[in-house]
C-alpha angles and dihedrals in degrees: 000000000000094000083053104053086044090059091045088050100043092045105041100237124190123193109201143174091006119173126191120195118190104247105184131317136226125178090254096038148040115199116200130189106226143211123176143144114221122194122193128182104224096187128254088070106291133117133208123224126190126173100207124200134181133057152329131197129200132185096247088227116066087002086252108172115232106174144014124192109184132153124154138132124305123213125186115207133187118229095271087057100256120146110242096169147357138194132137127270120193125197120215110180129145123159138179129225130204 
């Protein structure tokens, strides 16, 4: 989407070492099975770092994606690369298209 690629944009954001493993298959879904790593410059020189694990789903036709299921640790590091926090974030999203 176009609020998406702005955010990615604005905030630098950086997918990196993603997997996808076929999970199951419909003819209205494909279900995979997902690794990444995902880095976002959040300004005043830190980054956010999140490992995110679970599952993503895409309509077969079109490769439309209807659902995302992440959730994985967070780390906030300074521009040297220092941690200077940690937590969890988990990402619940699922859409329909007509």
């Amino acid at each position: 989407s176009d609020l998406l690629a702005g955010v990615l944009k604005r905030f630098k954001t950086s997918f990196d070492g993603a997997e996808f493993i076929l999970k199951s298959h419909s003819g209205s879904t494909a279900s995979f099975d997902t690794e990444m790593s995902m880095t976002q410059n959040i300004g005043n020189g830190l980054r956010l770092r999140v490992k995110f694990k679970g599952t993503l789903d895409f309509q077969p036709q079109g490769t439309w994606s209807t659902a995302a299921h992440l959730k994985g640790p967070m780390t906030l590091l300074n521009g040297k690369g220092d941690e200077k926090g940690t937590g969890d974030v988990a990402v619940e999203i699922t859409q329909t298209f007509e």
